[in-house]
N, C-alpha and C positions, 0 to 999 in steps of 0.2 A: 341446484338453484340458478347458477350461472347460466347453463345450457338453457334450462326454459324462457328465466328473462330474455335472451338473444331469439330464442326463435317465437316467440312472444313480438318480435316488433315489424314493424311494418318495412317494406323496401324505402318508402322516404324516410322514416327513422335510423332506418340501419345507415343511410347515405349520411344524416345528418351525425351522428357519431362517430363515420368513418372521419369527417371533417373535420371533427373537436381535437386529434389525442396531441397535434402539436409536437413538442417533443417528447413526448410518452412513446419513445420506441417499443418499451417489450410489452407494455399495454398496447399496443397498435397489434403486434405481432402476434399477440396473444388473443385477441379479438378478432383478427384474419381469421388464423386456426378454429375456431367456433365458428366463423362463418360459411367456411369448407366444410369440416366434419363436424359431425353427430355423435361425440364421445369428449363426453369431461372426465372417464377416468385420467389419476396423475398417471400411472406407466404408461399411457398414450402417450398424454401429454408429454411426459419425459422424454419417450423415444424419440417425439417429433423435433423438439426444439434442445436433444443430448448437444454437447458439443457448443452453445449460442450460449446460455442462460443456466447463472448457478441454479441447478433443478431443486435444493432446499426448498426456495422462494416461492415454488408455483403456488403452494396454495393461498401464501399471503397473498399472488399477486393475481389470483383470482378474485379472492375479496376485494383487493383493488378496483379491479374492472367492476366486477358488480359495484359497489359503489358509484364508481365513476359511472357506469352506462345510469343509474339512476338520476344521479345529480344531472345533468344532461337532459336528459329526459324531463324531468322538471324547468328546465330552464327551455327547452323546446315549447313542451307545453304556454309557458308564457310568452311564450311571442307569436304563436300560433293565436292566445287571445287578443294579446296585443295587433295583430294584423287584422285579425275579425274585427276586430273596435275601430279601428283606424278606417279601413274599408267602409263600415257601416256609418261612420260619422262624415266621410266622403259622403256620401249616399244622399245625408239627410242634409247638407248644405249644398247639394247638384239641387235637389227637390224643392227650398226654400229659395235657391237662384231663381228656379223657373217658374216659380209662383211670384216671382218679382219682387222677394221679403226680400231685399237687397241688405240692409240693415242688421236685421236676423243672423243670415249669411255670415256678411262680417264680423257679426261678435264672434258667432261658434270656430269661424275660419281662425282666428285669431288663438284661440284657446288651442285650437287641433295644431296648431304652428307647433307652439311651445312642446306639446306634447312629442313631435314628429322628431325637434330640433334634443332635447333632454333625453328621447331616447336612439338618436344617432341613425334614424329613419330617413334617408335624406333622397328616396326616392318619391316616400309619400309625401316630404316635403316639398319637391318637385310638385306633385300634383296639385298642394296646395295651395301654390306661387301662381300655378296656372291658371286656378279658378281665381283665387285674390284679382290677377292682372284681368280676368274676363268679367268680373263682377265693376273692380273699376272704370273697363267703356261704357258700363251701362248707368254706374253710379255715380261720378263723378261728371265735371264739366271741364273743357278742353284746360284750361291754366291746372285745373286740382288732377285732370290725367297726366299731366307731364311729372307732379309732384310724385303722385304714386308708381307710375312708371321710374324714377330715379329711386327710389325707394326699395321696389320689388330686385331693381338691376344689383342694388348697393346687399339684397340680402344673400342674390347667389354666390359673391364671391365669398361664401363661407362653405355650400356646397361644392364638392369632388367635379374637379376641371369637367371631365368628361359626360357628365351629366350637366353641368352648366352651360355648354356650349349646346346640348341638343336642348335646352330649355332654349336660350336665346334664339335658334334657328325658330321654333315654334314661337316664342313669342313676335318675331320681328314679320312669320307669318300669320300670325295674328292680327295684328297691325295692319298687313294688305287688305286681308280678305275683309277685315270689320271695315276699315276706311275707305279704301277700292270700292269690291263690291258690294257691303253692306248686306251679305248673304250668310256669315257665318253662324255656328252654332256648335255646341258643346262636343257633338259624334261627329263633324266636322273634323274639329280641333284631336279630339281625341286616334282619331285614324290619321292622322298629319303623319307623313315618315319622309323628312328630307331626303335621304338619301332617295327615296322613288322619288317623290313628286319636284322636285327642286334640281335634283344631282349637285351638293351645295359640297366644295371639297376645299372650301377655304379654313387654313391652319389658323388664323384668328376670328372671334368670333363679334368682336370689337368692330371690325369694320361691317358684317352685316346689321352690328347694332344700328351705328349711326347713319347706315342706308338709311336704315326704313324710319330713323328718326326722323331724317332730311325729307324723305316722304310725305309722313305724317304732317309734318310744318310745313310744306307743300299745300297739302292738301287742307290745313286748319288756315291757311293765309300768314303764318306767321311768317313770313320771309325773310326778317333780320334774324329769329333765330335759327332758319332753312340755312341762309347763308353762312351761320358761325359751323351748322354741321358740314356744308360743303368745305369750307375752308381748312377743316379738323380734315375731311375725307383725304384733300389736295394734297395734306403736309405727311398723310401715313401714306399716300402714292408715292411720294416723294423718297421718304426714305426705306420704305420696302415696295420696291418699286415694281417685284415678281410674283408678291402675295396676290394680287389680283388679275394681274396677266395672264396667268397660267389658268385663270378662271377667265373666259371671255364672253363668257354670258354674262355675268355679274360684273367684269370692269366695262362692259355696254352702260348697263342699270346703274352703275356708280356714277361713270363719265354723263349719261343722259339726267339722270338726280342731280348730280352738281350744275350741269348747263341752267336748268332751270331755274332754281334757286337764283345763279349770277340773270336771268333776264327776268327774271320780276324784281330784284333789286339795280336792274338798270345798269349792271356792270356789263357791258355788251362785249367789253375786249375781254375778261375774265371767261363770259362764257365762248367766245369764238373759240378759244383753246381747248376747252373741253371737246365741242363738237368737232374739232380738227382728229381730237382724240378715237373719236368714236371713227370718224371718217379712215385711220389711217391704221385699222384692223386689217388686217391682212389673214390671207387663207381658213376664210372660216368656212365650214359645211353645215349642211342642213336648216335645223332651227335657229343657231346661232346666229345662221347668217342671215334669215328671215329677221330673227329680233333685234339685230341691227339698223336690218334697212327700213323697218319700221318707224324704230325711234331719231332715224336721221334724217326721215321723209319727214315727223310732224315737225321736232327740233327743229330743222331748217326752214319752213312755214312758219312756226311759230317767231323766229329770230327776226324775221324779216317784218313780220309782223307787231311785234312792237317796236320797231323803229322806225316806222311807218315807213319802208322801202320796199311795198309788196306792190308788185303786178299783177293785176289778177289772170291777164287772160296770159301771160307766159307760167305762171302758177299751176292755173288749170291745166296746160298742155303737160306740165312735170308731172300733174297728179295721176291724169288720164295714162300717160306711160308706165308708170309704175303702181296703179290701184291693184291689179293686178296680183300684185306680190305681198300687200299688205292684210293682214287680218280685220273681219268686221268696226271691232276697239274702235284701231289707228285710223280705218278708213273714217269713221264717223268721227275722230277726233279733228282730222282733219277737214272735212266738211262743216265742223263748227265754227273753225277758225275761219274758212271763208266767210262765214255767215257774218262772223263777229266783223270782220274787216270791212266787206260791203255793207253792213249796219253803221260805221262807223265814218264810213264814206257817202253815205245816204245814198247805195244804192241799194232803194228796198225791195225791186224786182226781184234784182240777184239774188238778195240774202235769203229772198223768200224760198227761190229753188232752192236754196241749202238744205235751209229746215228744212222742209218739206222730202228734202231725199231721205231721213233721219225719218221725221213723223210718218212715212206711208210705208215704211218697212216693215214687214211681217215677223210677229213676234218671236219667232224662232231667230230672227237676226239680227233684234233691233238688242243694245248693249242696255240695259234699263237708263242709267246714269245721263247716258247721252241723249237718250229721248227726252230727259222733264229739263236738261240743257235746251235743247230745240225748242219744247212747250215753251221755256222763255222766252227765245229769241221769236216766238211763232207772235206771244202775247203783243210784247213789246209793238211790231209789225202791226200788228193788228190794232194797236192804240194811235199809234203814228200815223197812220193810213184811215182812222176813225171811222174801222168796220167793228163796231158793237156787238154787233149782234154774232157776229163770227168771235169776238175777247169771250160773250159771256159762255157760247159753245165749247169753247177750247177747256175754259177753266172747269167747267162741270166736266170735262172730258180727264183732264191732268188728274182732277180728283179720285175719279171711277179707276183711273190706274194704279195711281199710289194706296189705295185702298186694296188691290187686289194684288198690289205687290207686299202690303205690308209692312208699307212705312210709318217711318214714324209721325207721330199727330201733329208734332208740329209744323211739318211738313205740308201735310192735309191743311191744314190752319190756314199758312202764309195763303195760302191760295183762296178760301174764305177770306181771308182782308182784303185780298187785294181787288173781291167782287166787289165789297161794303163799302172800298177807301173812294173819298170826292177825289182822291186825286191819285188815280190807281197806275199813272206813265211814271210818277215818280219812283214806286215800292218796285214799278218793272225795270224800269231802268237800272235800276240797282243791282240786275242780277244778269246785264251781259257780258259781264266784266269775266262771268262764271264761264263764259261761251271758252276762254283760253285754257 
């Protein structure tokens, strides 16, 4: 009976009860033996394991084994359903996401938690974390994303470090790619592998947290709280002062995330030290040293820039020497900021060339982000200068693009008001501020 159960079972079963016997030495021992030969007589038995094992026992502790591979086996069986259920209720909240039942989603997501967390599933729970935090960029609003974001953060620390931390790298790339570029999606998300696409080898995972928060509030305008994350950044540089060092990609992107923060909140000596920081990298190769000089080309444009100490035509001579080395992004980040500055300076010839180098770019090089930047600064110009009939071309033009990039409607909209509005320089104006 024993012999048939055993050869009865599959190679992933046989593995999964190699796995079980624990400290069940002479039941381990004795299940080897049936996995090698094909003979359950006891004088085999006997002869094999004379000398180890009072040989009375074998057949009670054959019974043993049969039993125990049973019990086992049943308990396999359950978790083999249990992960078909689990999988398939994934399945049917991926489905209800992308029919936009956002609502839906949440409930089932909510229920599949509890079930994930009661049976100590904390992979699927992982997954679950993942869709919750993807479902809240689309269902919440920026004040209720930060709630659920601190919420989501506050539930991995009950999940096993090491899957916390590769959660957090994904979520904090989450973050980029939805805020950034505004291109993300679920098979996106799902093929993410820090270690390829990132090479992220920082031993806390804490500080890429509050990068990409610093980002985020960056990029949402919150600046008082951009600045409380920079300031948190400064004080863990501070006292682990090698945790990011040894990463020089990433203390680039922390040092250039805190500059910013200190120069939208005006603290222009807080940030000079950052960008000294960034400056006073030493021996870097490759990409490193391209994404440095990047972020130290627009940083130092931008610096100079709100403190109103910009030259433009010693600027342009800096830019021209170094475009060269800069990626499309930076180069048009950089060009916005001229635009913004000669806007601000009422020269609207200049600012025009800016745009204009942005808007006549061909779509394989234009950054999307930074073109409906330019569509502003383009409008704007064109209100100021009270060419009409070139404001109402542009905006039927902004539209046809955000349509085929598939954006969002409200998006579409602003630009619908701002045909309909008696007083359309007002709602433009409001958005060259976007140009930094």
């Amino acid at each position: 009976m024993l012999l048939d159960l055993i050869s009865s079972l599959s190679g992933v079963e046989k593995r999964y009860i190699s796995s079980k016997f624990s400290n069940k030495v002479v039941l381990s021992d004795l299940y080897t033996y049936f996995l090698k030969y094909d003979d359950s007589r006891n004088e085999t038995i006997n002869k094999y394991f004379s000398g180890k094992y009072d040989l009375n026992l074998i057949t009670t502790l054959k019974n043993q084994l049969y039993n125990f591979i049973l019990e086992e086996l049943v308990l396999y069986n359950k978790e083999n359903i249990l992960e078909i259920e689990l999988k398939k209720e994934i399945s049917k909240i991926e489905i209800l996401f992308s029919k936009k039942l956002l609502s839906h989603a949440l409930k089932r997501l909510k229920k599949l938690k509890l079930v994930c967390q009661e049976n100590e599933r904390l992979s699927h729970l992982v997954e679950c974390l993942n869709l919750e935090l993807w479902i809240s960029f689309e269902h919440c609003n920026s004040d209720e994303l930060e709630i659920e974001l601190k919420k989501i953060y506050d539930e991995l620390k009950e999940v096993q470090k090491n899957i916390q931390e590769q959660f957090l790298y994904k979520l904090s790339y989450i973050y980029s790619i939805h805020i950034i570029d505004n291109q993300a999606n679920l098979v996106h998300i799902a093929n993410f592998n820090p270690e390829r696409d990132r090479k992220l080898k920082l031993d806390s995972s804490i500080y890429y947290f509050e990068h990409t928060k610093l980002i985020w509030c960056l990029e949402m305008k919150k600046f008082d709280v951009a600045q409380q994350a920079a300031d948190r950044l400064a004080g863990m540089e501070a006292i682990f002062p090698n945790e990011l060092k040894k990463n020089k990609a990433q203390y680039t992107d922390v040092m250039f995330a805190c500059a910013l923060a200190n120069i939208f909140n005006e603290n222009y000596e807080g940030a000079f030290e950052f960008i000294e920081n960034i400056r006073a990298l030493k021996n870097l190769t490759g990409r490193t040293e391209i994404r440095r000089n990047e972020r130290l080309s627009y940083i130092e444009v931008l610096f100079k820039v709100r403190q109103k100490k910009f030259d433009l035509e010693t600027e342009k001579e800096n830019f021209r020497l170094h475009e060269d080395q800069l990626n499309a992004i930076f180069t048009q980040r950089i060009q916005l900021l001229f635009c913004y500055a000669c806007i601000k300076t009422f020269q609207y010839k200049e600012a025009r060339k800016w745009s204009n180098s942005i808007l006549f770019l061909k779509n394989k090089d234009m950054h999307f982000e930074n073109f409906i930047k330019a569509v502003y600064a383009d409008l704007y110009l064109n209100l100021v200068l009270e060419k009409t009939d070139l404001f109402e071309k542009q905006v039927a033009y902004a539209v046809k693009k955000l349509k085929q990039n598939n954006s969002k409607q409200d998006e579409i909209d602003w630009f619908k008001k701002v045909l309909k509005a008696d007083k359309p320089l007002t709602l433009v104006a409001q958005k060259i501020d976007c140009l930094m």
